[in-house]
DRENKOL-36590 format. One record per residue (C-alpha): residue in one letter; x, y, z. Coordinates in pm, 1 decimal. Layout:
<pts>
+----+----------+----------+----------+
! aa !     east !    north !       up !
+----+----------+----------+----------+
!  A !        X !        Y !        Z !
...
+----+----------+----------+----------+
</pts>
This chain:
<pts>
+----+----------+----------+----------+
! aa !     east !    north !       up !
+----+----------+----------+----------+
!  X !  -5729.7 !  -3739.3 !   8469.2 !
!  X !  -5539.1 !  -3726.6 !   8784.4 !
!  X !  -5677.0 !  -3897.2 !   9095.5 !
!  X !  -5567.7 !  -3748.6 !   9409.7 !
!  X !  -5461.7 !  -3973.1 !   9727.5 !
!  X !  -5526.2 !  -3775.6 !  10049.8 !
!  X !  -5262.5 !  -3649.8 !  10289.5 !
!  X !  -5245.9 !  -3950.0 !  10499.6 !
!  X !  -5119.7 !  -4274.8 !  10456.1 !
!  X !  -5246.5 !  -4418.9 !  10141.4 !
!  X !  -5455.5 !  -4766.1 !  10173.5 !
!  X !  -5425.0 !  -4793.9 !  10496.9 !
!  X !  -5692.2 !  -4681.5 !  10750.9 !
!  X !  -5580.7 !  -4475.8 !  11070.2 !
!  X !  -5659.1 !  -4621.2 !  11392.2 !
!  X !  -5832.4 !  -4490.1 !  11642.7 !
!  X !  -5694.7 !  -4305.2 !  12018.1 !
!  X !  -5842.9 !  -4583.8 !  12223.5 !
!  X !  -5675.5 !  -4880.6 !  11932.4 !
!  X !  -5367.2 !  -4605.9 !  12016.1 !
!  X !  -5323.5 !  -4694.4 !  12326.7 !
!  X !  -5453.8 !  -5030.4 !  12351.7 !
!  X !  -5144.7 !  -5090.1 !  12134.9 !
!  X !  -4903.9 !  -4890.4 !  12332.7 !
!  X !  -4992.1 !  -5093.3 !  12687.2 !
!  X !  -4907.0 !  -5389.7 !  12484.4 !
!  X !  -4562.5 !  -5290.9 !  12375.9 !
!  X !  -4524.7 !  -5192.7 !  12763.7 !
!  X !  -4617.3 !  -5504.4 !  12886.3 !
!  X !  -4413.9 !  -5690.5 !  12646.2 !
!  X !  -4084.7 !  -5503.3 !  12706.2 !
!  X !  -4186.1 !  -5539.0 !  13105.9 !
!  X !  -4199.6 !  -5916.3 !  13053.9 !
!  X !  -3858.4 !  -5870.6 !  12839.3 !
!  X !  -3690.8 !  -5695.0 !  13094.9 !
!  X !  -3827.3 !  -5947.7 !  13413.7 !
!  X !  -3656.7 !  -6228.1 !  13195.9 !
!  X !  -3299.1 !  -6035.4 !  13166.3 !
!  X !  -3321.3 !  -5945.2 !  13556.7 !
!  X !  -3401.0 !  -6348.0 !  13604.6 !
!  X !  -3095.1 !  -6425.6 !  13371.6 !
!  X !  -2815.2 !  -6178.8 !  13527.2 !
!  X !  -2944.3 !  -6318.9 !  13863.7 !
!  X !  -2917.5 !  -6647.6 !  13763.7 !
!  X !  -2565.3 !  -6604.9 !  13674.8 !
!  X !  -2469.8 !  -6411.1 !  13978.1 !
!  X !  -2560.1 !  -6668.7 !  14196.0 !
!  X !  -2358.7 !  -6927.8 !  13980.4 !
!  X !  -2047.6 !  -6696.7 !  14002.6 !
!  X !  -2110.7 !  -6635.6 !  14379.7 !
!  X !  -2110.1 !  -6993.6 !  14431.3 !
!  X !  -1834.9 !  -7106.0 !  14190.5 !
!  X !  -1601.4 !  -6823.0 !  14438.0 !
!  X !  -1750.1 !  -6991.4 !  14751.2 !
!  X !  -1658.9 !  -7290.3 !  14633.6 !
!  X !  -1313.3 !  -7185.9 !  14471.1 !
!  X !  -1235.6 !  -7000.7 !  14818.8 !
!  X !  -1336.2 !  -7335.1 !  15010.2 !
!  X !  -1577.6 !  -7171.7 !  15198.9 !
!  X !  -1837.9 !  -7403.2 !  15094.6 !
!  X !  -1749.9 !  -7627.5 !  15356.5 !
!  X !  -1818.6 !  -7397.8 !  15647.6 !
!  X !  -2114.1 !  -7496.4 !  15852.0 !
!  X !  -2428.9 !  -7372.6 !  15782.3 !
!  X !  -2502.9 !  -7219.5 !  16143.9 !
!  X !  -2179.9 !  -7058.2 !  16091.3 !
!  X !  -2281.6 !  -6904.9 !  15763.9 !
!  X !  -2595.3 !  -6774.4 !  15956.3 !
!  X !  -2426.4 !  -6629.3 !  16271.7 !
!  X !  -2217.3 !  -6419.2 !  16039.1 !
!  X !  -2496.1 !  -6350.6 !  15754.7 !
!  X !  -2544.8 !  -5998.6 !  15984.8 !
!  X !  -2199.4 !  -5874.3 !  15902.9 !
!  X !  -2112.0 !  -5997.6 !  15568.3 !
!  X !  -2454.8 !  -5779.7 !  15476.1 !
!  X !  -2319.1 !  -5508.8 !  15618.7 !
!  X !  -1975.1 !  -5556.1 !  15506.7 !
!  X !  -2141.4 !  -5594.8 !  15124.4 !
!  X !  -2350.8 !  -5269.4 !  15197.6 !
!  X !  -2683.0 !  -5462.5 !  15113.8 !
!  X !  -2986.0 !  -5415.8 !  15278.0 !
!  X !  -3217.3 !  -5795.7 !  15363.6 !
!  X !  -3502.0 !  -5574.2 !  15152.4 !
!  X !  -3263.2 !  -5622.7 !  14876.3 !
!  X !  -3231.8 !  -6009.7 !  14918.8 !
!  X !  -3572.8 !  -6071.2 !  14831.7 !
!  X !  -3783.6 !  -5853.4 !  15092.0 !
!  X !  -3822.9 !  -6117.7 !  15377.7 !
!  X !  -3485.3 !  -6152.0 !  15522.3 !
!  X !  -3534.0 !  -6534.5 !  15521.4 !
!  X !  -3261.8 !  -6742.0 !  15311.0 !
!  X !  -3398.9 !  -7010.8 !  15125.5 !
!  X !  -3215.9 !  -7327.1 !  15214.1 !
!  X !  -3157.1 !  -7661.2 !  14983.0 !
!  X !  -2948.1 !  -7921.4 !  14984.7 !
!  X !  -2840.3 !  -7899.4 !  15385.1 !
!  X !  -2892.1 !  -8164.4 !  15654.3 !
!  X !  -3157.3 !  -8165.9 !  15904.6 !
!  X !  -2899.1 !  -7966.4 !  16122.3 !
!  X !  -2920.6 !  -7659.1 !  15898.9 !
!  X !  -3273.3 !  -7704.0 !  15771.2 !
!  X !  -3311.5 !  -7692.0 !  16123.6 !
!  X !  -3153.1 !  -7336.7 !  16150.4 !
!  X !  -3310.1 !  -7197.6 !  15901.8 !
!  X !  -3709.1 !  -7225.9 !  16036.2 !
!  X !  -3600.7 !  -7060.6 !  16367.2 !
+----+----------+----------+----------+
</pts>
């Protein structure tokens, strides 16, 4: 006497389209989230190497206004666009005096 398992998978009961999917949209969100954190990380360290050249170069002791007034160049010089900075073409200032906070509302 022979009993006879069906095609599928044995024990285990197939899911459904909707379950399908449901299950699919998580494994997209999760590898979304995945890939937000890498993007985070590699800008993270860019910034870090940027400023570790700045500061290498000496260039971290030019002014702040001076920085600014040649932002418009160095941009173009670097081929970037201010939408690829962040979208608002505003640079985020810490860790300047009042002079260059100063600046960097106007």
């Amino acid at each position: 006497m022979k009993s006879e398992k069906p095609a599928g998978k044995a024990g285990r009961p197939s899911r459904s389209l909707a379950e399908e999917i449901q299950a699919a949209e998580q494994r997209l969100k999760a590898l979304k989230d995945r890939q937000r954190e890498q993007e985070r990380q590699e800008r993270e360290r860019n910034q870090k190497m940027i400023l570790n050249l700045i500061r290498a170069e000496g260039l971290d002791s030019v002014p702040f206004e001076q920085w600014r007034a040649v932002l418009p160049k160095l941009r173009t010089l670097l081929k970037v666009d201010a939408a690829d900075s962040g979208g608002s073409g505003r640079v985020a200032v810490t860790g300047v005096g009042a002079s260059g906070q100063a600046a960097a509302q106007a």
